[in-house]
DSSP file (Angstrom, degrees, kcal/mol; ACC not computed):
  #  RESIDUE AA STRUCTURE BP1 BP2  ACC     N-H-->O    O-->H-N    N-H-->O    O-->H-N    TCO  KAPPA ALPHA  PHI   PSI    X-CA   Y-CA   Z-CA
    1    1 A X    >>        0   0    0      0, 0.0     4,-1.0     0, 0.0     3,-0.9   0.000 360.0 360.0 360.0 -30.6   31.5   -9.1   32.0
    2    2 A X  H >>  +     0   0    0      1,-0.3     3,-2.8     2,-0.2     4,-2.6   0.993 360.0  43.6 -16.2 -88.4   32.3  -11.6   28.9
    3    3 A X  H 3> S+     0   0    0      1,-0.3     4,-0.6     2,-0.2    -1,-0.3   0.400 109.1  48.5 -67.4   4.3   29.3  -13.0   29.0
    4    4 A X  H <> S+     0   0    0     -3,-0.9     4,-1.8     2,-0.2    -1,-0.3   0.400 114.5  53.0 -85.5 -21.9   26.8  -10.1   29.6
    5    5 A X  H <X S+     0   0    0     -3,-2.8     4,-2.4    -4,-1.0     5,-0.3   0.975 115.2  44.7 -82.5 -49.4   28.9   -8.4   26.5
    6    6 A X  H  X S+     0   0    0     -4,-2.6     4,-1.1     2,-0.3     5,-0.2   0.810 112.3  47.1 -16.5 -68.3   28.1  -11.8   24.6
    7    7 A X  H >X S+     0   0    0     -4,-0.6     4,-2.7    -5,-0.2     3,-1.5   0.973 114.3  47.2 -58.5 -63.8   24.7  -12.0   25.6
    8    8 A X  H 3X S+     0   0    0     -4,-1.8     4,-2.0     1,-0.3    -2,-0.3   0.888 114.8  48.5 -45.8 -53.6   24.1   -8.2   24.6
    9    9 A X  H 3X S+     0   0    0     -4,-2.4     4,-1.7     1,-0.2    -1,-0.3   0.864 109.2  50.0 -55.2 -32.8   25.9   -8.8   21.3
   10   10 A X  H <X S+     0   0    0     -3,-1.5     4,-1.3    -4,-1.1    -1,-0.2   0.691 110.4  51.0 -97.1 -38.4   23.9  -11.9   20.6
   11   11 A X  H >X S+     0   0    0     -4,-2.7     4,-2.0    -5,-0.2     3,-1.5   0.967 113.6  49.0 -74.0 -65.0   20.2   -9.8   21.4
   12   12 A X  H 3X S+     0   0    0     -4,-2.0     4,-2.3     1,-0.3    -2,-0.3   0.684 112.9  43.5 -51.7 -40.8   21.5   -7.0   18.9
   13   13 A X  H 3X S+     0   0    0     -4,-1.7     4,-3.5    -5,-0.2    -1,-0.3   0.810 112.4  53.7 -81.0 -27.3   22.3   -9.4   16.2
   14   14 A X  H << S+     0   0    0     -3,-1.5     4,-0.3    -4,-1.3    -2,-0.2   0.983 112.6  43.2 -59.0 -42.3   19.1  -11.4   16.7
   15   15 A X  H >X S+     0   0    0     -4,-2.0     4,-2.0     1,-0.3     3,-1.0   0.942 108.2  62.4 -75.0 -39.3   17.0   -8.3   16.4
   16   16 A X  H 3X S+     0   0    0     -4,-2.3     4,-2.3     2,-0.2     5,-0.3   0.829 106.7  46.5  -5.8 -62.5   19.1   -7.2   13.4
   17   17 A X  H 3< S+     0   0    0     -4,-3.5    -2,-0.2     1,-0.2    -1,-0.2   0.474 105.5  53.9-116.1  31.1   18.1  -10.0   11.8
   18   18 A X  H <> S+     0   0    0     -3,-1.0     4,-1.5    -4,-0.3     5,-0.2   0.519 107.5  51.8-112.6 -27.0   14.5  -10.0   12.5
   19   19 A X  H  X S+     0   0    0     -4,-2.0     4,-3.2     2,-0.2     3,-0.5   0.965 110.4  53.1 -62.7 -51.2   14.1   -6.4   11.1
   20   20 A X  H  < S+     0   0    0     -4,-2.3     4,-0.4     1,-0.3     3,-0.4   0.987 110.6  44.3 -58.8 -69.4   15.9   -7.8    8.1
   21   21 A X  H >> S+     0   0    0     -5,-0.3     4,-1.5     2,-0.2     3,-0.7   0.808 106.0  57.1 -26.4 -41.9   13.4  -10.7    7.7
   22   22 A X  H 3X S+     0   0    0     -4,-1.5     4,-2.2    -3,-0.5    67,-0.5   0.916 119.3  39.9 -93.7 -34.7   10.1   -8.5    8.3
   23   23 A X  H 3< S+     0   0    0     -4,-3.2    -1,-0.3    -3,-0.4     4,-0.2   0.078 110.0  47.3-109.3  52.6   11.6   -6.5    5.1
   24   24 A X  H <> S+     0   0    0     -3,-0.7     4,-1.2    -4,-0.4     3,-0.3   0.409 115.4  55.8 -85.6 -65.0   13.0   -8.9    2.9
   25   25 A X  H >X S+     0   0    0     -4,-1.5     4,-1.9    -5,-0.4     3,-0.8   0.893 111.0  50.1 -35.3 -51.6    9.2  -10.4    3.8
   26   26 A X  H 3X S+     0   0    0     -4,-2.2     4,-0.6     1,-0.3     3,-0.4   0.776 103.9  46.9 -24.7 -71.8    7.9   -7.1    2.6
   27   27 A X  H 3> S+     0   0    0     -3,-0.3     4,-0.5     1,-0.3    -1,-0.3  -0.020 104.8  69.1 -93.4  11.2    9.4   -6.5   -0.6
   28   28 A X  H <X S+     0   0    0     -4,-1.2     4,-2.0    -3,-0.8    -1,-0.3   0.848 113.9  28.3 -48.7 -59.2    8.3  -10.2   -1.4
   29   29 A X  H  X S+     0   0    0     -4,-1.9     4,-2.4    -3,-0.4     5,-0.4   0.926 105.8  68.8 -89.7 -44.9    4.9   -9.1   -1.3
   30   30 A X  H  X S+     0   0    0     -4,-0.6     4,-1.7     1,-0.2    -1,-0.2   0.864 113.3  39.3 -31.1 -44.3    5.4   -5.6   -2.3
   31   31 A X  H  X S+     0   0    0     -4,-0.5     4,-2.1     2,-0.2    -2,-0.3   0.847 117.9  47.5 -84.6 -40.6    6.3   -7.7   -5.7
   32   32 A X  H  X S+     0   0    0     -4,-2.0     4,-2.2     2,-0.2     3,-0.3   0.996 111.1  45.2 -23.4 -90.0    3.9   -9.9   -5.4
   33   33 A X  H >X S+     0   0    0     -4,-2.4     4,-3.1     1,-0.3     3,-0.7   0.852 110.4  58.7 -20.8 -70.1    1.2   -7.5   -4.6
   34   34 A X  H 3X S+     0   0    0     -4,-1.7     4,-3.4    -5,-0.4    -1,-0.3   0.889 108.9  48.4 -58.4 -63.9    2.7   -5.4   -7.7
   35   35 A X  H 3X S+     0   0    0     -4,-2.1     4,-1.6    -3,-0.3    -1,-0.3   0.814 105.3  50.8 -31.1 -57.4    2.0   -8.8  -10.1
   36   36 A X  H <X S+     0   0    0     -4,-2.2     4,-0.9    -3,-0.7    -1,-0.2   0.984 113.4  47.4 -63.8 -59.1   -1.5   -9.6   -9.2
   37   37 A X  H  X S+     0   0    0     -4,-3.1     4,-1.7     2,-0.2    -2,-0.2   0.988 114.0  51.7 -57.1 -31.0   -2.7   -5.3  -10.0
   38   38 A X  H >X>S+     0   0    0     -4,-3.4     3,-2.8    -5,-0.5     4,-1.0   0.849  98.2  56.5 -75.9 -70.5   -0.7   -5.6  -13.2
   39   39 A X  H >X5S+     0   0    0     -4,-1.6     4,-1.8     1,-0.3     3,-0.7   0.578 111.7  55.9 -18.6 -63.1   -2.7   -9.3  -14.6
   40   40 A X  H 3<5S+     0   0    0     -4,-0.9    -1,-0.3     1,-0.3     7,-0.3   0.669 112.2  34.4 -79.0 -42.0   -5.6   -6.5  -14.0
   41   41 A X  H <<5S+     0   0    0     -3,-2.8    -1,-0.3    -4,-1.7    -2,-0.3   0.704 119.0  51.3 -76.1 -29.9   -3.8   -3.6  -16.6
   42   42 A X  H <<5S+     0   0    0     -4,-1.0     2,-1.0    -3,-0.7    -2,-0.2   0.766 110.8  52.7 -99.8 -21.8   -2.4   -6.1  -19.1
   43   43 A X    ><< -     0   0    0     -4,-1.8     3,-2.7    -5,-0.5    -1,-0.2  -0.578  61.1-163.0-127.4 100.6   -5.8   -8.0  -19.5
   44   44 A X  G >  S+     0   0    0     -2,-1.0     3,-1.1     1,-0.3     4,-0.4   0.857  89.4  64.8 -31.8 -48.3   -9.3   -6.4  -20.4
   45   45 A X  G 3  S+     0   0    0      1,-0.3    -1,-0.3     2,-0.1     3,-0.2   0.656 103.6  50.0 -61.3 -10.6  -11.2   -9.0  -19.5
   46   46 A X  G X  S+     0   0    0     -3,-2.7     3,-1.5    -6,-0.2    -1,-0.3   0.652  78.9  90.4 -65.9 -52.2  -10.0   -8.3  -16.3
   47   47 A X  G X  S+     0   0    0     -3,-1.1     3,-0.6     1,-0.3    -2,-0.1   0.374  77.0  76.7 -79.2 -18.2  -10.7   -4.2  -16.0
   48   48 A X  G >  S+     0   0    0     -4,-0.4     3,-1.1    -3,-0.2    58,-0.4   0.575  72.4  83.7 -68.5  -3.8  -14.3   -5.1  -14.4
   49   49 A X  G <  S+     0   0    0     -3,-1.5    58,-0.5     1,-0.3    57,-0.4   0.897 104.2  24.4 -70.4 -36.9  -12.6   -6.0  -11.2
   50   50 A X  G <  S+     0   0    0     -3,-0.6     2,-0.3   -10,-0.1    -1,-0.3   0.039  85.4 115.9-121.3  41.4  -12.6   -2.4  -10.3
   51   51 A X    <   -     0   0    0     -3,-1.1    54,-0.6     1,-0.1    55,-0.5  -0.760  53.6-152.2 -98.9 146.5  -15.3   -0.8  -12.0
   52   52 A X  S    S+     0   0    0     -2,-0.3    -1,-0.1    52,-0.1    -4,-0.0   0.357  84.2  56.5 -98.3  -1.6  -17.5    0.3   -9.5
   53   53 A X        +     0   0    0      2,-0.1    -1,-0.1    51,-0.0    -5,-0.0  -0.040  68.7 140.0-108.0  25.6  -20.8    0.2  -11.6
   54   54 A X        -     0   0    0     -6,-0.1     2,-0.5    -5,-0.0     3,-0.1  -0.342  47.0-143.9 -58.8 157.9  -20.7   -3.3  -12.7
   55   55 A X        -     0   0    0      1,-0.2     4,-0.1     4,-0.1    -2,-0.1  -0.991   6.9-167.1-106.4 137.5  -24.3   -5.3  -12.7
   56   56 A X  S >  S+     0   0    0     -2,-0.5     3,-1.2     2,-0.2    -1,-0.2   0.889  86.5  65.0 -63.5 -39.9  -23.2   -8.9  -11.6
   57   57 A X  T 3  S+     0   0    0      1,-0.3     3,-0.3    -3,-0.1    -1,-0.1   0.922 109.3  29.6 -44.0 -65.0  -27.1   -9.6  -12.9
   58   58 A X  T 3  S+     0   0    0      1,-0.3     2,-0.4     2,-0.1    -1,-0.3   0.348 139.6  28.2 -76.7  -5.9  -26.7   -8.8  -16.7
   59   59 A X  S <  S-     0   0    0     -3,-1.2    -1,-0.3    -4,-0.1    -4,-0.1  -0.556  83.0-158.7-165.3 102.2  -22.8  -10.0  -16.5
   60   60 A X        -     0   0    0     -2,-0.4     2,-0.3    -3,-0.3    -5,-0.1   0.124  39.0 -65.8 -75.6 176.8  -22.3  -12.3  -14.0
   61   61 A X        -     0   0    0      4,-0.0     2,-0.3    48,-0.0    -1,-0.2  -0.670  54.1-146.8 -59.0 114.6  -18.6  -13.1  -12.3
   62   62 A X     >  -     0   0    0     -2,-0.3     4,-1.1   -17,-0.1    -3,-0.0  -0.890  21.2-102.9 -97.0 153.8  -16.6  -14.6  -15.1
   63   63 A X  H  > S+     0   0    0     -2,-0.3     4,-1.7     1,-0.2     5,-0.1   0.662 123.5  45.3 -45.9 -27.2  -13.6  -17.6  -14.2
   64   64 A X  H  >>S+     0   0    0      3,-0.2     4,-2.0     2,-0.2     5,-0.8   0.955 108.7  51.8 -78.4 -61.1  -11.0  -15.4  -14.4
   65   65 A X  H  >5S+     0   0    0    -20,-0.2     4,-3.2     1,-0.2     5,-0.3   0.782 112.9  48.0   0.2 -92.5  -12.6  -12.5  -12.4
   66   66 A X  H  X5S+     0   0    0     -4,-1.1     4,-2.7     1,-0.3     5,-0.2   0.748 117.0  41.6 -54.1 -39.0  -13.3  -15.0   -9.6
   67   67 A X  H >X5S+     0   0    0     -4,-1.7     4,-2.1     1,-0.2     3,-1.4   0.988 111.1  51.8 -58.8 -57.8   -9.5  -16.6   -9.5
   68   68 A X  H 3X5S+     0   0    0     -4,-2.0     4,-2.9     1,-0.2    -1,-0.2   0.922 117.1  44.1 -59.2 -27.5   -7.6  -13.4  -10.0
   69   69 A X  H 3X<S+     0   0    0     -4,-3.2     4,-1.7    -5,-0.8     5,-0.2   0.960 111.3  57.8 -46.6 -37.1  -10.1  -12.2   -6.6
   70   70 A X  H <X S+     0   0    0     -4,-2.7     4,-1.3    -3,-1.4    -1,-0.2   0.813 108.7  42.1 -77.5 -25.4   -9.3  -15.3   -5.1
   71   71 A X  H  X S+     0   0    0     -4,-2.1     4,-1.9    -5,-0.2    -1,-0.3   0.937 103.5  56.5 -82.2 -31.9   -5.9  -14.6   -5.3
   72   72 A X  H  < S+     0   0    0     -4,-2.9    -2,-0.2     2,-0.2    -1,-0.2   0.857 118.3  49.7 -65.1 -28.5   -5.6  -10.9   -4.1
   73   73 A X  H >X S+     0   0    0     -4,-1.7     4,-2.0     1,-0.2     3,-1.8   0.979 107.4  45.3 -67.6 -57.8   -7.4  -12.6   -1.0
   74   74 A X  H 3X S+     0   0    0     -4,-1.3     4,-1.3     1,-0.3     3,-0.4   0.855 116.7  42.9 -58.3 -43.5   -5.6  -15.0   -0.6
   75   75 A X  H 3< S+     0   0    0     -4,-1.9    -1,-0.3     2,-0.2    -2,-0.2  -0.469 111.2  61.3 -58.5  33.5   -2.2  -12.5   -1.0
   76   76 A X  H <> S+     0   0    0     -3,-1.8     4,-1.8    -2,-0.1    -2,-0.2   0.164 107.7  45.0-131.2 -43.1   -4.3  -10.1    1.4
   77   77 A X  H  X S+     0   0    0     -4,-2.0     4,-3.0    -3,-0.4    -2,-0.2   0.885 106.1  56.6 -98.4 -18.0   -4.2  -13.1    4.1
   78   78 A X  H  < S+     0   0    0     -4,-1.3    -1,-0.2    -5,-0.3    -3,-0.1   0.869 106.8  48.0  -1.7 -80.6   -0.9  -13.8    3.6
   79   79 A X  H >> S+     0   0    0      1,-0.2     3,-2.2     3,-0.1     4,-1.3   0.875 111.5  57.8   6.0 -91.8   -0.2  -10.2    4.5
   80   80 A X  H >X S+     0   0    0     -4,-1.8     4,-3.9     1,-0.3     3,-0.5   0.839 107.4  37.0   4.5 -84.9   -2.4  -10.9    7.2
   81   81 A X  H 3< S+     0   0    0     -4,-3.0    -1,-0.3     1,-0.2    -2,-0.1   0.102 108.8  62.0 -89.3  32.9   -0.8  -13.8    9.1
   82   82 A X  H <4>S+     0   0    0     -3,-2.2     5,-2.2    -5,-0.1     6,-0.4   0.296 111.0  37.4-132.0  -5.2    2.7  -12.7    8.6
   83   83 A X  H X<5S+     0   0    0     -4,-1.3     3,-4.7    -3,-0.5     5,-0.4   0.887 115.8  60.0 -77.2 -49.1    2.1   -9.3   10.7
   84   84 A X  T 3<5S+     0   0    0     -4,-3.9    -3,-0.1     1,-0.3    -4,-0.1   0.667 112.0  37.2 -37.5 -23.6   -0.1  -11.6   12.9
   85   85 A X  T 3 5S-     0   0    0     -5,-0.3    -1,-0.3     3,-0.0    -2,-0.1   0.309 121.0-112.2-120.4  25.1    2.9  -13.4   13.5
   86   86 A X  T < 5S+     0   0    0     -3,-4.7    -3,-0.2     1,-0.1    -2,-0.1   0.668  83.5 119.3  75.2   5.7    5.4  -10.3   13.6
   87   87 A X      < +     0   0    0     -5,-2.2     2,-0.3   -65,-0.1    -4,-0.2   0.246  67.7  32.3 -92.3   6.0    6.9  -11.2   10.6
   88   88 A X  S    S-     0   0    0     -6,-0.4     2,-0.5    -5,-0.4   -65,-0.1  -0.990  70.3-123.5-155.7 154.9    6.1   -8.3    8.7
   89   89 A X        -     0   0    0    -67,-0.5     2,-0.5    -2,-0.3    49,-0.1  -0.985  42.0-161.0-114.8 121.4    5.5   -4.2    9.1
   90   90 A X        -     0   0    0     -2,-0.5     2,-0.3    47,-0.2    46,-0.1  -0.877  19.7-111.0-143.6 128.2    2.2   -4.5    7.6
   91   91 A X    >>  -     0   0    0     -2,-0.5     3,-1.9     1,-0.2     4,-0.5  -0.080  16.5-137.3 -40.8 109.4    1.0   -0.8    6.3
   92   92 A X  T >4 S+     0   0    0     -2,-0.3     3,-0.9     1,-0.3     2,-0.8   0.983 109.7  62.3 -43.6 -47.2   -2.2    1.0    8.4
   93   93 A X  T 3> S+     0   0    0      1,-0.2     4,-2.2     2,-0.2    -1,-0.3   0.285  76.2  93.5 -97.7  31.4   -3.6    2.0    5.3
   94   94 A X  H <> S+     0   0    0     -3,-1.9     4,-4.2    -2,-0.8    -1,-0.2   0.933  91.6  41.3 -85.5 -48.1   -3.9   -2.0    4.6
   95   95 A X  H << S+     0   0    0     -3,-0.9    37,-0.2    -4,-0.5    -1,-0.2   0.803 112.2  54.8 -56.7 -19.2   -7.9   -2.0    6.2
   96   96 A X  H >> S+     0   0    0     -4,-0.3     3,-5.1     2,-0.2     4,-1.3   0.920 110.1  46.6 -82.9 -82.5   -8.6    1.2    4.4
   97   97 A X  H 3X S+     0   0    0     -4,-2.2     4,-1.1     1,-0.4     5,-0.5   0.662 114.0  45.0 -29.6 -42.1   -7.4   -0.6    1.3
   98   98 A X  H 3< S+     0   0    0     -4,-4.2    -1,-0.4     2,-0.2    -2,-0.2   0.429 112.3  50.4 -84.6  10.1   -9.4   -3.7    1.9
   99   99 A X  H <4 S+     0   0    0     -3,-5.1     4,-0.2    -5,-0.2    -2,-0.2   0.447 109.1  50.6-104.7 -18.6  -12.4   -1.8    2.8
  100  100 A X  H  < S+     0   0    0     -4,-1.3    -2,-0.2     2,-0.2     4,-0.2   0.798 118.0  41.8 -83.2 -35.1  -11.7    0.2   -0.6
  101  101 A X  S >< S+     0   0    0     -4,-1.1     3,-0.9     2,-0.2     6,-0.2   0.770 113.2  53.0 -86.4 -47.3  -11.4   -3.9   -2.6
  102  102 A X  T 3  S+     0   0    0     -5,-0.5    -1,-0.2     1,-0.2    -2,-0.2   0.677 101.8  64.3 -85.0 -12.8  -14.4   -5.3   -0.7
  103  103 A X  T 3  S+     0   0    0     -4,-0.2    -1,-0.2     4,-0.1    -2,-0.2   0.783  79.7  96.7 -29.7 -62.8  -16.4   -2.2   -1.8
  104  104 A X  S <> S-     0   0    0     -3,-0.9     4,-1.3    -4,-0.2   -52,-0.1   0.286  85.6-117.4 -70.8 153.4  -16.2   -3.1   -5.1
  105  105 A X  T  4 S+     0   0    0    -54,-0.6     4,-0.4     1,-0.1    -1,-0.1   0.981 107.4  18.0 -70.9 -38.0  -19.3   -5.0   -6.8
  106  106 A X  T  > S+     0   0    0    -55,-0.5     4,-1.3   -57,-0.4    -1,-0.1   0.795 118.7  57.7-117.9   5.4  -17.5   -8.3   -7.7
  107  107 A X  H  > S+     0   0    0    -58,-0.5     4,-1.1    -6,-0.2    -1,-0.2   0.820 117.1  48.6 -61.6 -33.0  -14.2   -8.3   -5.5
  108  108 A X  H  < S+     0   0    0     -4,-1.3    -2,-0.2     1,-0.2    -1,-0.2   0.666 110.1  48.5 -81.3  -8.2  -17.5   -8.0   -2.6
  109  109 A X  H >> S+     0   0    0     -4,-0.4     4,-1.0     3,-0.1     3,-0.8   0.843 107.7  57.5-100.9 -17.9  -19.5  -10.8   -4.2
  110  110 A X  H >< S+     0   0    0     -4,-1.3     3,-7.5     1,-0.4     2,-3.6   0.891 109.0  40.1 -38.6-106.3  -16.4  -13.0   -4.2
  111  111 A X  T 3< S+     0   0    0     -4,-1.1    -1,-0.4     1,-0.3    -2,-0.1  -0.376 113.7  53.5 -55.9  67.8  -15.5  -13.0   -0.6
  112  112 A X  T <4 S+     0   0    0     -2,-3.6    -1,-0.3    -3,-0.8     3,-0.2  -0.252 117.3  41.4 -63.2 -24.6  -19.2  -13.3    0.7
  113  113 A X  S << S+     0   0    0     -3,-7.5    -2,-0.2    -4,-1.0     3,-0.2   0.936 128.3  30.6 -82.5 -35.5  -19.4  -16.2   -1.5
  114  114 A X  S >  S+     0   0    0     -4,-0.4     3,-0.7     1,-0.1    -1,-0.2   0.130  93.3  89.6-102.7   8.6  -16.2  -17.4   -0.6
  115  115 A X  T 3  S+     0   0    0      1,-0.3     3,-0.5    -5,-0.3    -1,-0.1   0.601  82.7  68.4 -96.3 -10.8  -15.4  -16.1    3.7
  116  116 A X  T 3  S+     0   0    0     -3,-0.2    -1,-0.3     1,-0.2    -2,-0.1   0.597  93.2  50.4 -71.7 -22.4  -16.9  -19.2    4.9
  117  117 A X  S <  S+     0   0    0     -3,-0.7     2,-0.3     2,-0.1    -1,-0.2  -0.262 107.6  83.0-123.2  32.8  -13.8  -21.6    3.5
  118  118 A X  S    S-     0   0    0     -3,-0.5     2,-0.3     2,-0.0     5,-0.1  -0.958  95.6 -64.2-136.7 175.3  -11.2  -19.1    5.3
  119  119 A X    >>  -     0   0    0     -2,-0.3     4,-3.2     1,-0.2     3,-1.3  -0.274  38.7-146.8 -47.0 107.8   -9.5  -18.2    8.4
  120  120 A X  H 3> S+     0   0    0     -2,-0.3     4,-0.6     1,-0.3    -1,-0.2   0.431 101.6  53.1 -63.5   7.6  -12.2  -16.9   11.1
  121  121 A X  H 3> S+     0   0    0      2,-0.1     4,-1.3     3,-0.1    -1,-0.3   0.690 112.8  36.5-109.6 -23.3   -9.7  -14.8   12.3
  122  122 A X  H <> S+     0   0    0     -3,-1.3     4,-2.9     2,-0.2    -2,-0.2   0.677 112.0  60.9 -85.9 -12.3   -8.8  -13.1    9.1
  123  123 A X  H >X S+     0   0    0     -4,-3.2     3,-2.1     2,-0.2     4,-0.8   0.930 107.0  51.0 -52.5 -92.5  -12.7  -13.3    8.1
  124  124 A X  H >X>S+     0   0    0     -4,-0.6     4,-1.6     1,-0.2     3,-0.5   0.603 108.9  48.5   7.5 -82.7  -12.9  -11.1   11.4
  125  125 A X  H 3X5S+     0   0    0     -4,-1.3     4,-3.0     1,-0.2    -1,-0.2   0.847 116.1  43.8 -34.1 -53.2  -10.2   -8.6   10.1
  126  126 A X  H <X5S+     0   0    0     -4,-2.9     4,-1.3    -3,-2.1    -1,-0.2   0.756 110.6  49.7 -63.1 -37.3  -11.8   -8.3    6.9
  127  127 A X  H XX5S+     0   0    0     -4,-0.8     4,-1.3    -3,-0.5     3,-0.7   0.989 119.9  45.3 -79.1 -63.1  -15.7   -8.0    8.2
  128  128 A X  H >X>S+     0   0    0     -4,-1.6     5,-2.3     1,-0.3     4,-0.7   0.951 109.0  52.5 -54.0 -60.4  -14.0   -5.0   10.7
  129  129 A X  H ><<S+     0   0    0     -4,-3.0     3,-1.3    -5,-0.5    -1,-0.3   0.972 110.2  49.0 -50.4 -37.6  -11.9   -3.3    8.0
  130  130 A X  H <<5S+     0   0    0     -4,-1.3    -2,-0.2    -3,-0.7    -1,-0.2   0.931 114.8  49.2 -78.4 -15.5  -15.2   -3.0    5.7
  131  131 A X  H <<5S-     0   0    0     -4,-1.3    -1,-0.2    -3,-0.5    -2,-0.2   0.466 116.5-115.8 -83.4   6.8  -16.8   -1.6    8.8
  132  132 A X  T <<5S+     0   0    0     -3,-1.3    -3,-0.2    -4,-0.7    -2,-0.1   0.865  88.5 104.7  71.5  37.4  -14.3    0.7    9.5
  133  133 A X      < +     0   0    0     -5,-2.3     2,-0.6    -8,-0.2    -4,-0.3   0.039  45.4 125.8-148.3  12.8  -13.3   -1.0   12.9
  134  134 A X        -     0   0    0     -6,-0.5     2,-0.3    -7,-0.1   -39,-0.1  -0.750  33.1-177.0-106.8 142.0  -10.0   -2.7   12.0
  135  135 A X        -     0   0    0     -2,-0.6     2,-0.5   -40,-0.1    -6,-0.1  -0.809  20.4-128.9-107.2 137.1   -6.8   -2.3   13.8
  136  136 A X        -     0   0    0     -2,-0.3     2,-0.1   -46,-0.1    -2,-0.0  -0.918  14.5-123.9-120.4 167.6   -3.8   -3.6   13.2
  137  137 A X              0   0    0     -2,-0.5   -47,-0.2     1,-0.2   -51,-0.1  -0.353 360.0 360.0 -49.9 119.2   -1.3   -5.6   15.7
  138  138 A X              0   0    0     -2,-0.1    -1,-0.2   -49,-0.1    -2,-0.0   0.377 360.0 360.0-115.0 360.0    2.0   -3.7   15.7
């Protein structure tokens, strides 16, 4: 009976300290996350990222634009592959949100210029979240 109370103890503490892990993992990104949207409030040149009337024609993508995009993607797949690997409690309203980013005139001309040089499986997530078709793994 030892060793079944052992074993039992041994599953509780494991899983214990995989709950703790998927939110410690969280609030990592939660602060993360929190970083990148501020770089967006603290710096005008920045504030086109989510105007929804931009013309890319008459004002093209400037280098900062394109990095700070490339990074909320890049912190978007992050996200991504650490619920994909169970490692995180990863929001529902996280496809609505990326369907809400990819919307946008130059956060969407980023990743089409850029979805080719990522993960086909989070390319996939992303092309289903702007369609309104993405699910996520719980």
């Amino acid at each position: 009976m030892s060793i079944a109370g052992g074993l039992l103890f041994a599953a509780l503490a494991i899983r214990r300290d995989g709950k703790t892990r998927r939110v410690s993992n969280y609030l990592a990104l939660v602060k993360e996350h929190r970083e990148l949207w501020l770089e967006i409030y603290r710096r005008s040149e920045l504030h086109r990222i989510t105007d929804a009337e931009v013309d890319l024609i008459a004002q093209p993508i400037t280098l900062g634009e394109d990095r700070l995009v490339n990074l909320l993607l890049v912190h978007l797949n992050t996200y991504w592959e650490l619920n994909r690997q169970r490692s995180i409690l990863m929001p529902r309203t996280v496809a609505d949100d990326t369907r809400a980013f990819l919307m946008l005139p130059i956060p969407r001309a980023v990743w089409h210029r850029t979805r080719d040089y990522r993960d086909p499986a989070f390319v996939s997530f992303v092309e289903k979240a702007l369609h309104g078709k993405a699910l996520l793994k719980r």
